[in-house]
N, C-alpha and C positions, 0 to 999 in steps of 0.2 A: 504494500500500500504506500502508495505517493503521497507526504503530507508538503504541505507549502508553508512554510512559515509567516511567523507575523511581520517579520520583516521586509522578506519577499512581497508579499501583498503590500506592503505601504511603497515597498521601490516601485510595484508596477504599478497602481495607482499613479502615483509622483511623473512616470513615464507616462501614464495615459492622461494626466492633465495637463502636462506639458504639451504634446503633440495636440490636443484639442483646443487649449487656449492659445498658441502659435497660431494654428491654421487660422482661429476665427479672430483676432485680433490684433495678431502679429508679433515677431520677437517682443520691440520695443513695451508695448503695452502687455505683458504676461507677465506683473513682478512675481516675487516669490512667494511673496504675500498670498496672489490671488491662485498660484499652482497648487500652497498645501493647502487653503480650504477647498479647493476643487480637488484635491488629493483626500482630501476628508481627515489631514493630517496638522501636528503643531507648525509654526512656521521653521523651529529649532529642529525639527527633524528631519528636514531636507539635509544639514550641515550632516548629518549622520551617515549620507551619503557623498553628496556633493558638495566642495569645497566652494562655490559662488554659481552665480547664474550663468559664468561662462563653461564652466563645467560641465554644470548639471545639462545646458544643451549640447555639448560639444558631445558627453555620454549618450544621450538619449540618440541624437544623429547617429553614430554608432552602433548603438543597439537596434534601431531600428532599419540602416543600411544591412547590417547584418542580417536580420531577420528577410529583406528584399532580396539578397544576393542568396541565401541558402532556399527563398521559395524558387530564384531565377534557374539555379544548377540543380533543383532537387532530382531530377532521371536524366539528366546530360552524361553524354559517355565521350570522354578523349579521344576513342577511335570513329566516333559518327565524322562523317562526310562534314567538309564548313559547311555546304548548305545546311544539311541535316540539323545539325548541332546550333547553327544562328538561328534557323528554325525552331528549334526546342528551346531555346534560351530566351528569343522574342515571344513565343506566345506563354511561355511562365513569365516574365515580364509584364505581360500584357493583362493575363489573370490578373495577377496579385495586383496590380495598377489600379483595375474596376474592381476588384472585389474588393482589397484592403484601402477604402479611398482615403480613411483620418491620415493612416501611416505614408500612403504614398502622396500626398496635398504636403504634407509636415517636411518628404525627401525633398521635393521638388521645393519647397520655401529656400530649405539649405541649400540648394545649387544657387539658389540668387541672390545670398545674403552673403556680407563679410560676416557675419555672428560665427559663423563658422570656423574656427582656426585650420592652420594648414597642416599641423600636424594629425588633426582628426581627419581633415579631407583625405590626406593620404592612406590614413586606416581605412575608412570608408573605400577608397579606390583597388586599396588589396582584394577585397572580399570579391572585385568586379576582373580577378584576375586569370581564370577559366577564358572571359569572352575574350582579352584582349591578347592571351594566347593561342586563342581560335584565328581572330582578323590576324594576327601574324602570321600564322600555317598558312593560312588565305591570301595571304598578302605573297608569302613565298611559294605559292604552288600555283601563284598568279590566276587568280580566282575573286582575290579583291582588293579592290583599288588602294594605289601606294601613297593613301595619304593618314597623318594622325590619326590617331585611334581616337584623341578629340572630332575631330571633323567624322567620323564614323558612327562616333556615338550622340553627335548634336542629328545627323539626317538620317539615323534609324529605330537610334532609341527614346531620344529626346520627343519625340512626334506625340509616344502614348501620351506622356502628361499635357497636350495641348487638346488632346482628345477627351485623356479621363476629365479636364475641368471645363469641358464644353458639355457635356455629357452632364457635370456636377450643377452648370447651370441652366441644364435643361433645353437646350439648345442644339443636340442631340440624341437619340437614342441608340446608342452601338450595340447591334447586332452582329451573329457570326459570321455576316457575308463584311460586315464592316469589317472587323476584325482581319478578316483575310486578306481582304482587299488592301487593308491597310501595311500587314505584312509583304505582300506583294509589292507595294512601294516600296517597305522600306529598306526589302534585299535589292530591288532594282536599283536601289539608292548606293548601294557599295559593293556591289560586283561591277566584273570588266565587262 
């Protein structure tokens, strides 16, 4: 029997009111004040975790890239085909994007904010380290195109979060031919 402790529960609380009060209000306005009463916690036991609000987001980004990168590789295998494999990699990407909307609203905040330090960017960017060993095999078996793996990932990956918040505003409905279609692009977008 799996039990969870009481500490665990207060951390993941503190994570889930942090990524709710970012998305709907934004770094600046989410003091820490307002995360542990939405954590249902004292304001002194965030310190139990997190050493200041720079932390405490810089963790949560973290925790939650991670959580994105292990839903993106969960059945990816090193020997599938690059198409194969950027295939399986974009529609678990793509999943987790509409399904998991608070966590992936909260990823895409940190790519557009400085809140984010560089040293947590670069953790976050390990976890995405599968795909950009993939565009490399791809790149070298000349299969996809020899540009940054920035430039690869703003016109293939980058697409879903313009969708999931189009989607978020009601402004679309994405269905699976959407989806498809969309992957369709977004491999046309970096093959030769």
């Amino acid at each position: 029997m799996c039990t969870v402790s009481k500490s665990q529960i207060k951390r993941e609380a503190l994570v889930k009111a942090t990524v709710n009060l970012v998305n709907n209000n934004g770094f600046h306005a989410a003091p820490m004040s307002k995360i542990a009463k939405m954590a249902n916690v004292s304001p002194g036991t965030i310190y139990l975790y997190y050493k200041n609000k720079q932390d405490l987001i810089n963790q949560v980004y973290i925790e939650v890239k991670t959580a994105f990168t292990k839903f993106a590789f969960k059945d990816y295998e090193e020997n599938f085909s690059v198409e194969k494999g950027f295939k399986n990699i974009w529609k678990n990407l793509a999943e987790f994007k509409l399904k998991e909307v608070e966590e992936a609203m909260f990823l895409s905040q940190c790519d557009n904010t400085p809140m984010i330090d560089e040293p947590s960017r670069k953790e976050g960017l390990k976890h995405l380290q599968p795909l950009l060993d993939l565009w490399e095999r791809g790149q070298k078996e000349g299969i996809i195109k020899p540009v940054s793996p920035y430039m690869l990932y703003a016109f293939s990956i980058y697409p879903i979060a313009f969708l999931m918040n189009m989607q978020q505003r009601e402004l679309i409905k994405l269905t699976p031919a959407h989806v498809n279609d969309a992957y369709e692009m977004a491999w046309s977008s970096i093959k030769i």
